[in-house]
DOBAMAR-125213 format. One record per residue (C-alpha): residue number from 1; x, y, z. Coordinates in steps of 0.02 Angstrom, whole numbers. Each point is the difference from the previous one (the first is absolute). Layout:
N
<pt nr="NUM" X="X" Y="Y" Z="Z"/>
...
***
This chain:
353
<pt nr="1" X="-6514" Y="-9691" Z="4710"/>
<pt nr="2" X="97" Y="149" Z="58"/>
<pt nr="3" X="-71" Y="170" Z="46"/>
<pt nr="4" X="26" Y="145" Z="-90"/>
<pt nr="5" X="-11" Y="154" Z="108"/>
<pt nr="6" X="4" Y="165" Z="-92"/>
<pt nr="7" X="169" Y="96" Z="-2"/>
<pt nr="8" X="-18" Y="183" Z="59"/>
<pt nr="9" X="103" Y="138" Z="-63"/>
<pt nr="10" X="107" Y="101" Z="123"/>
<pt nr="11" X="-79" Y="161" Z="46"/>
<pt nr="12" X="134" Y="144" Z="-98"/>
<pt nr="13" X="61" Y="152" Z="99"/>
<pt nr="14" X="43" Y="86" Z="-137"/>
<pt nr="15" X="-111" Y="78" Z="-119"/>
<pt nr="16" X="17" Y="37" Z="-195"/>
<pt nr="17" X="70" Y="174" Z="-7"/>
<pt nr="18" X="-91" Y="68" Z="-129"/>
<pt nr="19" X="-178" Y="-54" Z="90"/>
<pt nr="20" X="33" Y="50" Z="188"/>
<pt nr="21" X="96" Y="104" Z="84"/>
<pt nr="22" X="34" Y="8" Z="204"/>
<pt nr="23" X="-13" Y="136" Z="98"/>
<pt nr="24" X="164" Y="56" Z="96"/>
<pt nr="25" X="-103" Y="91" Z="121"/>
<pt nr="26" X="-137" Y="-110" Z="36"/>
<pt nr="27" X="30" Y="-153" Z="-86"/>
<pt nr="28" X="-123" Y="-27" Z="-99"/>
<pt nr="29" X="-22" Y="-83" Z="-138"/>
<pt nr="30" X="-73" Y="118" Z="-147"/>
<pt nr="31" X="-52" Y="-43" Z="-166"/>
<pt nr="32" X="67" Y="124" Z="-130"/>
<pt nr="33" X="-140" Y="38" Z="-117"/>
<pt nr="34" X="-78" Y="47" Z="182"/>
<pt nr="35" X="143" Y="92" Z="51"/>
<pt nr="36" X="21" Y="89" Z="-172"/>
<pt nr="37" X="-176" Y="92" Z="29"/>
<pt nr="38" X="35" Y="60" Z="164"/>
<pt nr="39" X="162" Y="92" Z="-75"/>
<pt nr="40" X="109" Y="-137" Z="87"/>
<pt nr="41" X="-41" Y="40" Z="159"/>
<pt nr="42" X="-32" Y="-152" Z="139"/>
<pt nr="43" X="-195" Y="17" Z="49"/>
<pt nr="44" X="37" Y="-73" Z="164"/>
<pt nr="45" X="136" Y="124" Z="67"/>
<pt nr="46" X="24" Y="117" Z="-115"/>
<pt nr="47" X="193" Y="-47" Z="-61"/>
<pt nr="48" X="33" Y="98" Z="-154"/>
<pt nr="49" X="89" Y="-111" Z="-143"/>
<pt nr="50" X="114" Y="77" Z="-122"/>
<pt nr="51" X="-48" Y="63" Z="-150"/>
<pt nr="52" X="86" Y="-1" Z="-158"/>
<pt nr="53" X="38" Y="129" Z="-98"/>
<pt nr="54" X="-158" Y="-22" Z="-130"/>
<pt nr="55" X="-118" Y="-40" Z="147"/>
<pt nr="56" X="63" Y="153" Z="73"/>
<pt nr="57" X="-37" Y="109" Z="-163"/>
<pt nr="58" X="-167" Y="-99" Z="-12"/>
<pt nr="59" X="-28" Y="54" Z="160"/>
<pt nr="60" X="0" Y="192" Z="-16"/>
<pt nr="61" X="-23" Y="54" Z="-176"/>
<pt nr="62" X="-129" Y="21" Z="-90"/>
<pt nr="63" X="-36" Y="-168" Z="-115"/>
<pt nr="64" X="106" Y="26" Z="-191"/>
<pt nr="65" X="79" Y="158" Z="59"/>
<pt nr="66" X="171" Y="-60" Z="35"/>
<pt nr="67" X="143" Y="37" Z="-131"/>
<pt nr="68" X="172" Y="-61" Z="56"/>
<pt nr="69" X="158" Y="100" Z="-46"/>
<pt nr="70" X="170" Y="-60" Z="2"/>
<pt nr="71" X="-31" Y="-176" Z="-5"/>
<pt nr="72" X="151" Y="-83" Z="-60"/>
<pt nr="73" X="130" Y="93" Z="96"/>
<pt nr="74" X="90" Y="-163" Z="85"/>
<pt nr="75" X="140" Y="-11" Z="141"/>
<pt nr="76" X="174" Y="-35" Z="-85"/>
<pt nr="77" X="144" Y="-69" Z="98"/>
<pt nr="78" X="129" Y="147" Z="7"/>
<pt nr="79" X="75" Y="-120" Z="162"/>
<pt nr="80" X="25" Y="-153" Z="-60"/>
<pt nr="81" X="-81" Y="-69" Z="158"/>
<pt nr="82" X="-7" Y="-172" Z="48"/>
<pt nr="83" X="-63" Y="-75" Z="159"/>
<pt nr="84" X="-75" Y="-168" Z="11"/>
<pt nr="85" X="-72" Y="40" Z="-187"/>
<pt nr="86" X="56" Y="118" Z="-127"/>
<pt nr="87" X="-110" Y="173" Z="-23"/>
<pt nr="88" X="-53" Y="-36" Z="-156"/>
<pt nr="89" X="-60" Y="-167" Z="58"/>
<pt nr="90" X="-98" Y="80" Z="145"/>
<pt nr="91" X="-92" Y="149" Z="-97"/>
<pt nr="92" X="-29" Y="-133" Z="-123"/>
<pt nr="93" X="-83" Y="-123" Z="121"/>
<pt nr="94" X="-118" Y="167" Z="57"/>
<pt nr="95" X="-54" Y="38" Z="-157"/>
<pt nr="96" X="-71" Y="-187" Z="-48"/>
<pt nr="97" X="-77" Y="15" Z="175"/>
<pt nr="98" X="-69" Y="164" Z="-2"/>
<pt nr="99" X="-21" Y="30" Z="-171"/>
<pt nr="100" X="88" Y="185" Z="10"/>
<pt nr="101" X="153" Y="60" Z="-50"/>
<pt nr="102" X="44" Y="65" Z="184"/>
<pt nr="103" X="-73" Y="48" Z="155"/>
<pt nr="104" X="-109" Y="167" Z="-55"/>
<pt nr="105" X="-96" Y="26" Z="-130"/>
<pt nr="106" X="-65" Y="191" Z="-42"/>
<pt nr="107" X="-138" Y="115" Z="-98"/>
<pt nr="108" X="-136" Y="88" Z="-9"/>
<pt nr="109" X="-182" Y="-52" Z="26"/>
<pt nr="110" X="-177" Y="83" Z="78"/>
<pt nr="111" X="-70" Y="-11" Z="167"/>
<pt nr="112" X="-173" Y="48" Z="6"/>
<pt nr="113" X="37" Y="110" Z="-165"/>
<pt nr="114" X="132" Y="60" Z="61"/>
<pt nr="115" X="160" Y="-26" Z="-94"/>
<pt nr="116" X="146" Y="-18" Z="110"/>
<pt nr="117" X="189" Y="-71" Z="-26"/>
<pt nr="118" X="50" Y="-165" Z="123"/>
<pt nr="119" X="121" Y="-129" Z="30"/>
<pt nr="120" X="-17" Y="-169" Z="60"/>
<pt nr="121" X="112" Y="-111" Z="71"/>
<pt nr="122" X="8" Y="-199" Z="36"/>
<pt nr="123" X="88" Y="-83" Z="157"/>
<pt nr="124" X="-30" Y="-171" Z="-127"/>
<pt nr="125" X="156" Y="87" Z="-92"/>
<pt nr="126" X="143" Y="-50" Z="97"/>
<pt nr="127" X="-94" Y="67" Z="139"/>
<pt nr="128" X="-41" Y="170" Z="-74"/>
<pt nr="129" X="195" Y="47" Z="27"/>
<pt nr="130" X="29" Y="183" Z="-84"/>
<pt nr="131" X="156" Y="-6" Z="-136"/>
<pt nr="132" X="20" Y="121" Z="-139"/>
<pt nr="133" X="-155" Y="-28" Z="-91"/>
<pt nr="134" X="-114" Y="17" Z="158"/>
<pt nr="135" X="100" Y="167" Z="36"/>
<pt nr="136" X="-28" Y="32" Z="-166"/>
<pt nr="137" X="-188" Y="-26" Z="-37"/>
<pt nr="138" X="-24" Y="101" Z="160"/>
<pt nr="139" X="85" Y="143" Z="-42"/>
<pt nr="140" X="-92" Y="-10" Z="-205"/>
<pt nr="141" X="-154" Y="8" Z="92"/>
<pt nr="142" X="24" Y="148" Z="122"/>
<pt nr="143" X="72" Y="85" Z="-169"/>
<pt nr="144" X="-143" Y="-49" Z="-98"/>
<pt nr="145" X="-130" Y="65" Z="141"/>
<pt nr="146" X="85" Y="174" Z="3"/>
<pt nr="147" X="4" Y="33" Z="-197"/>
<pt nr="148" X="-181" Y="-50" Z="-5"/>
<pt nr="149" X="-52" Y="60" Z="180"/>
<pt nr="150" X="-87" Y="-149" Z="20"/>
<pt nr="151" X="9" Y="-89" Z="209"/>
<pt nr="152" X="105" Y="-140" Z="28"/>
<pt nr="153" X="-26" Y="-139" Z="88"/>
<pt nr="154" X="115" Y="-117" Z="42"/>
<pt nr="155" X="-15" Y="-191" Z="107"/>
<pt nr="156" X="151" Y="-53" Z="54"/>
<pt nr="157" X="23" Y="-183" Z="57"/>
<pt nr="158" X="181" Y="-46" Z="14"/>
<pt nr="159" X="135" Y="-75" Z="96"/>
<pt nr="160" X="128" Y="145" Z="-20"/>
<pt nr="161" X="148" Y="30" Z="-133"/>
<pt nr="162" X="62" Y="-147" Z="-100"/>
<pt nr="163" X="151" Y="-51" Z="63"/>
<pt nr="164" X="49" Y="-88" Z="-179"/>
<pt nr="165" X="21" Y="181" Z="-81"/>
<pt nr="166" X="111" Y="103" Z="165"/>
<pt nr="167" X="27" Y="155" Z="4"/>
<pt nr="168" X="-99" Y="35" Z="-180"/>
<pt nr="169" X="-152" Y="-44" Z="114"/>
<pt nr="170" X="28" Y="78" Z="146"/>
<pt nr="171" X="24" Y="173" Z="-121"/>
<pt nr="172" X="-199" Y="-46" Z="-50"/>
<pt nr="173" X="-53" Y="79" Z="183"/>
<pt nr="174" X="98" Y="179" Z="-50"/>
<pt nr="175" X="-77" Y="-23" Z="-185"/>
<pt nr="176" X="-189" Y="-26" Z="84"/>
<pt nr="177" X="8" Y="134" Z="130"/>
<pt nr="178" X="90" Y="139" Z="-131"/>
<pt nr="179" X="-181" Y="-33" Z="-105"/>
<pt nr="180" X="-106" Y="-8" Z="128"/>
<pt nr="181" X="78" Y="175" Z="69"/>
<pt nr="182" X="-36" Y="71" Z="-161"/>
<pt nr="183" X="-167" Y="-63" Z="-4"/>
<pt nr="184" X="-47" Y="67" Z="166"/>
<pt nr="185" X="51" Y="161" Z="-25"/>
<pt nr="186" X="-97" Y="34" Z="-178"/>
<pt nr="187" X="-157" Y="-63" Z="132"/>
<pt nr="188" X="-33" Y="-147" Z="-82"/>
<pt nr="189" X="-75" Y="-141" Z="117"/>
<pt nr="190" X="75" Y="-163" Z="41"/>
<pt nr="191" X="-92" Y="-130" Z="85"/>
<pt nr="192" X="114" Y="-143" Z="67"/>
<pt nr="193" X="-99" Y="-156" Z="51"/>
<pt nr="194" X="119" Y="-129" Z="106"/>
<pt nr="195" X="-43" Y="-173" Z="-2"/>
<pt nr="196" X="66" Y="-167" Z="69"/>
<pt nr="197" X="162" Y="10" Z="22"/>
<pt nr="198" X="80" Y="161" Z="-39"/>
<pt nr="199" X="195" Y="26" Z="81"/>
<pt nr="200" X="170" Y="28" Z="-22"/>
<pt nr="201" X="47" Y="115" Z="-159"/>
<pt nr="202" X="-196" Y="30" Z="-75"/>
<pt nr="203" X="-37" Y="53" Z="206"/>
<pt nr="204" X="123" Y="84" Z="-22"/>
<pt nr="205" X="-28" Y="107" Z="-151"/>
<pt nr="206" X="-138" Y="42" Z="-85"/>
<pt nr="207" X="-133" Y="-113" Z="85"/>
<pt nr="208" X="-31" Y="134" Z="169"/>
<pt nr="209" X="-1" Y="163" Z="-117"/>
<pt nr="210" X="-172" Y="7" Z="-44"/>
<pt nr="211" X="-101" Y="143" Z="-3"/>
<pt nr="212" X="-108" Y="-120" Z="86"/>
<pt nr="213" X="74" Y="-186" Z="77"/>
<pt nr="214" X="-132" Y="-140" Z="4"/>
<pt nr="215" X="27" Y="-155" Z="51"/>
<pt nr="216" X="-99" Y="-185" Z="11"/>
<pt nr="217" X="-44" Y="-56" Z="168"/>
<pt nr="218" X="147" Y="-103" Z="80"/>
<pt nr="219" X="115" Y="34" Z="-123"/>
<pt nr="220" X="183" Y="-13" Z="38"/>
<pt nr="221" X="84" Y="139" Z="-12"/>
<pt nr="222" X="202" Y="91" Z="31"/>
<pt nr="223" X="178" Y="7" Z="-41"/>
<pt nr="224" X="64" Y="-158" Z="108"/>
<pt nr="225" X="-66" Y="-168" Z="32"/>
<pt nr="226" X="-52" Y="21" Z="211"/>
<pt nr="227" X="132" Y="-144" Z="52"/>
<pt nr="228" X="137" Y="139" Z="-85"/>
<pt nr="229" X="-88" Y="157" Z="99"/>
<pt nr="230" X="-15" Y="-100" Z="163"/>
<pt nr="231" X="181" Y="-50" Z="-11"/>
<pt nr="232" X="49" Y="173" Z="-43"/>
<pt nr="233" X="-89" Y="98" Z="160"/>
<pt nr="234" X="1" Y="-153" Z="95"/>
<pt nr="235" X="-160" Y="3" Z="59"/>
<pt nr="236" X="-177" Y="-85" Z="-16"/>
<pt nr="237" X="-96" Y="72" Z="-136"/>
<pt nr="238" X="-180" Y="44" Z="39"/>
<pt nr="239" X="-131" Y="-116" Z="-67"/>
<pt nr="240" X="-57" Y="14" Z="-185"/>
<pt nr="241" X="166" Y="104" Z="-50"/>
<pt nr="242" X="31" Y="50" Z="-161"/>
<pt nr="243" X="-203" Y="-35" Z="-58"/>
<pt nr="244" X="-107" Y="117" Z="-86"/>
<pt nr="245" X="-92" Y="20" Z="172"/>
<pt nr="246" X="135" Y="61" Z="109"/>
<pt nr="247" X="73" Y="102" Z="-128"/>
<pt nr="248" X="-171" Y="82" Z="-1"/>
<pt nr="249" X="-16" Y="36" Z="184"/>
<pt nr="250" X="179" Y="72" Z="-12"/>
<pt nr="251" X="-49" Y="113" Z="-163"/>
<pt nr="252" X="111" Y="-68" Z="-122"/>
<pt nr="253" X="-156" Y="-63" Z="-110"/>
<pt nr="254" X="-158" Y="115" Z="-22"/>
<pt nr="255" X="-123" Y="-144" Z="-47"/>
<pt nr="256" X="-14" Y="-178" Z="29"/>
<pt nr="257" X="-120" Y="-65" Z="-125"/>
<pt nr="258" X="-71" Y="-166" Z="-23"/>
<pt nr="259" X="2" Y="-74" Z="-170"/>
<pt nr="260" X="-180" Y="9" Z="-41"/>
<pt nr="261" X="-27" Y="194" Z="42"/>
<pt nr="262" X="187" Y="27" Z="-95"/>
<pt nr="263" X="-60" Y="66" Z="-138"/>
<pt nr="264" X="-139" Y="111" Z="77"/>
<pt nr="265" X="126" Y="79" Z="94"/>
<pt nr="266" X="115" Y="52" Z="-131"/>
<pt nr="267" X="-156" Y="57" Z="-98"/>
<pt nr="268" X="-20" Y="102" Z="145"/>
<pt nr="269" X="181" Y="56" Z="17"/>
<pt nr="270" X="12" Y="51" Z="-210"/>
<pt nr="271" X="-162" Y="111" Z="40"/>
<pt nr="272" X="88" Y="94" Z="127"/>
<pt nr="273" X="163" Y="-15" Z="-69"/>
<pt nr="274" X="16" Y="107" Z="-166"/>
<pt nr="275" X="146" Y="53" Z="-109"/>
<pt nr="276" X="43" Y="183" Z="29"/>
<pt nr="277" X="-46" Y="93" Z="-172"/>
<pt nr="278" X="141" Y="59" Z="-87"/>
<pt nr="279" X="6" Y="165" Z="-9"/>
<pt nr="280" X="101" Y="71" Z="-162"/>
<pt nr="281" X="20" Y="184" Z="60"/>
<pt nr="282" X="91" Y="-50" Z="142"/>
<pt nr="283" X="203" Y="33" Z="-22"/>
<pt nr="284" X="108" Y="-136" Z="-26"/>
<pt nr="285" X="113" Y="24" Z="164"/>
<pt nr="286" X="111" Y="-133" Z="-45"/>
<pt nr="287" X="-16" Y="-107" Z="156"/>
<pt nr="288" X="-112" Y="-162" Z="-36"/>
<pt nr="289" X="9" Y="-51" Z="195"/>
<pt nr="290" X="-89" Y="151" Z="45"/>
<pt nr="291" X="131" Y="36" Z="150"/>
<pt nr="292" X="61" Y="184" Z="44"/>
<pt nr="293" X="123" Y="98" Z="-71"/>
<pt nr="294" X="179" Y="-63" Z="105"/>
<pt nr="295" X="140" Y="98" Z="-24"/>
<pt nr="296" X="118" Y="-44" Z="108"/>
<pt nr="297" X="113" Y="162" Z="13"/>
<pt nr="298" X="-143" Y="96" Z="50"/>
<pt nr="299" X="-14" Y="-150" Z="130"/>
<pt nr="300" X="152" Y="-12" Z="66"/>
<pt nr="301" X="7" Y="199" Z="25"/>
<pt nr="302" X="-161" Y="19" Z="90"/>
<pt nr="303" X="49" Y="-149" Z="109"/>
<pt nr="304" X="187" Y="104" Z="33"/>
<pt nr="305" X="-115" Y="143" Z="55"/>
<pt nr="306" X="-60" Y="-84" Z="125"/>
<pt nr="307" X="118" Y="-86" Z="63"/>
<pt nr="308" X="141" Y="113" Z="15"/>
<pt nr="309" X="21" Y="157" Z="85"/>
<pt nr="310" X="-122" Y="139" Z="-51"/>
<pt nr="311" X="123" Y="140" Z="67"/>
<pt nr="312" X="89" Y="-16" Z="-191"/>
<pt nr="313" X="-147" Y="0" Z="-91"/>
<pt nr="314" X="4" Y="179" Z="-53"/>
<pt nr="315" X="188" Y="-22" Z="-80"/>
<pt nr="316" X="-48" Y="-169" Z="-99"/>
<pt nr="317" X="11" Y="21" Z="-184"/>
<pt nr="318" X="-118" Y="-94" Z="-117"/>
<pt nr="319" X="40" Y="-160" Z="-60"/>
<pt nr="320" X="43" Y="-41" Z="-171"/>
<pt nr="321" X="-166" Y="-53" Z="-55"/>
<pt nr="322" X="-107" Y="146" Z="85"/>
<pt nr="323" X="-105" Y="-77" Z="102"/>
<pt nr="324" X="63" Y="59" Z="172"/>
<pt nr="325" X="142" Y="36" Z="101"/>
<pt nr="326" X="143" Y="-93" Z="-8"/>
<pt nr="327" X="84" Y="-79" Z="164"/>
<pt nr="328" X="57" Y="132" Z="99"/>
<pt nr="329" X="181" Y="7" Z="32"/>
<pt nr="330" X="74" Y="58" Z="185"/>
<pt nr="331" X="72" Y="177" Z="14"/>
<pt nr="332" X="176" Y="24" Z="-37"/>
<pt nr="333" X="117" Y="2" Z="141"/>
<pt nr="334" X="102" Y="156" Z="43"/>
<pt nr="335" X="174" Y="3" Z="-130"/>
<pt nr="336" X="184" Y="115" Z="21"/>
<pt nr="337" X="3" Y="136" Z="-90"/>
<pt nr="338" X="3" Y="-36" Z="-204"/>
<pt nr="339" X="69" Y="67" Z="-153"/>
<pt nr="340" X="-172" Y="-14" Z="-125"/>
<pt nr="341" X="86" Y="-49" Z="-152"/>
<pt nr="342" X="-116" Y="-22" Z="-126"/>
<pt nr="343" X="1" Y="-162" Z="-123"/>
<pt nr="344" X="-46" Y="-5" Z="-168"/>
<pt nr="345" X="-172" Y="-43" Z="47"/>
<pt nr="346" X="3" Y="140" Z="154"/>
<pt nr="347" X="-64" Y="-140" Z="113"/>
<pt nr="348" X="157" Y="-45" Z="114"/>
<pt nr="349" X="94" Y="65" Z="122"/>
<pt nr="350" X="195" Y="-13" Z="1"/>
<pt nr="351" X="69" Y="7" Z="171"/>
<pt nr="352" X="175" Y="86" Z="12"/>
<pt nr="353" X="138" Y="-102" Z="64"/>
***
């Protein structure tokens, strides 16, 4: 009678991706539920996951205080671009994956009572690249914060512009900076919090503007990949370029913050940080950037003073808008003798022949 030996099944490699999930730092193997009440963040070494956009709101507001605005602005194709899909085809493969209609989402919510505007974004939506409506929902929310004077907050997580939408996108990091100027100079806060990855066009923009820049530990961080800088300057980069780390040590960031003290620090920040009052008996000067008056005749003619000769100061007229002394001219040289023969307007001289 033959033996039956038991049959063994082949040890997998690969894991269910909704149950585990390895570690790129230390490999390890991590359950999810596990790694879901640590914030995502690997016990073992301390690799911090991405978060989507709701985890990220979860994260930092207070629980039922969020109320998105502006939630069904979508990305059009102005372009007509095609690659190796169509753009429609792309945003439309995001959105079953993410669930959004594009890479930021925006409102207004509490954090410990306090009510404050911010804007989210997701690198799960075609890798959190800024287009029109992520320029967009930026620039609603810095608006929004300075008509209610409320602080805005604002985590960025993106791989720069969206190449799919050209030059409309690029116009986003004008758009952004234009509100955020604005904002800045009624003194309303902005808190930008940088997370894993922020570069190119969001790096760019918007993202290092903050009142206050926070960042997650070992986040990566700045305008070009480091393969494109080191090619550029053709030289070795330093170790850990372009991480929330070294940009710390070299003061680009003011805070690097791991995820479980995140929201205690911005608690912290909103405390210290408060909306200037408005004050209503203050004149309306007319210049929302707060800069100085420029007037660039008065300019131009103090700079002349300088520079030229200050033996024909004392003969230089005023200038047409009466702000100073026009540029001097240089004497007159000696003439022959001249019949004055006065012209209707008694300003000429007719020399006789």
């Amino acid at each position: 009678m033959p033996i039956k030996l038991p049959s063994f099944r082949p040890r997998r490699d690969a894991y269910p991706p909704d149950l585990w999930t390895k570690c790129p730092s230390c490999g390890e193997m991590l359950f999810n539920k596990q790694l879901d009440k640590v914030l995502r963040v690997c016990p073992s070494c301390g690799h911090h996951f991405r978060l989507s956009a709701q985890m990220r709101l979860d994260l930092l507001l207070d629980h039922g205080t969020f109320a998105e605005r502006d939630g069904g602005l979508e990305s059009e194709d102005p372009l007509g671009f095609v690659d190796q899909k169509t753009y429609p085809d792309r945003l439309a493969a995001a959105k079953l994956a993410t669930g959004m209609r594009d890479a930021a989402v925006w409102g207004t919510g509490g954090i410990d009572g306090r009510p404050v505007a911010i804007c989210v974004m997701d690198f799960g939506f075609m890798g959190g690249s800024m287009g029109a409506v992520v320029g967009e929902k930026v620039t609603r929310a810095a608006e929004h914060a300075l008509a209610e004077r409320l602080p805005l907050i604002v985590v960025s997580a993106s791989g720069g512009a969206r190449m799919q939408e050209g030059t409309l996108s690029l116009m986003q990091l004008a758009k952004t900076v234009a509100a955020l100027e604005r904002l800045r100079a009624a003194g309303v806060p902005f808190i930008s919090i940088l997370t894993d990855p922020t570069t190119g066009g969001v790096f760019a923009s918007y993202a290092v503007l903050g009142d206050v820049n926070v960042a997650e530990p070992n986040a990566l961080i700045g305008f070009a990949g480091a393969r494109v800088a080191a090619g550029t300057i053709a030289q070795e980069l330093p170790d850990g370029f372009q991480r929330s780390e070294f940009l710390f040590d070299h003061g680009f960031l003011d805070r690097v913050v791991h995820r479980s003290e995140l929201r205690g620090e911005v608690i912290g920040l909103l405390r210290y940080l408060v909306p200037r009052s408005r004050d209503a008996s203050e004149p309306d000067t007319g210049e929302p950037l707060a800069l100085p008056n420029f007037r660039p005749f008065s300019f131009l003619s103090n700079l002349a003073e300088r520079v030229l000769p200050s033996d024909a100061e004392g003969s230089a007229p005023e200038n047409g808008n009466g702000t100073g002394p026009a540029t001097p001219a240089a004497a007159p040289a000696p003439t022959p003798a001249r019949d004055a023969t006065p012209t209707p307007q008694g300003t000429a001289e007719t020399p006789r022949g």
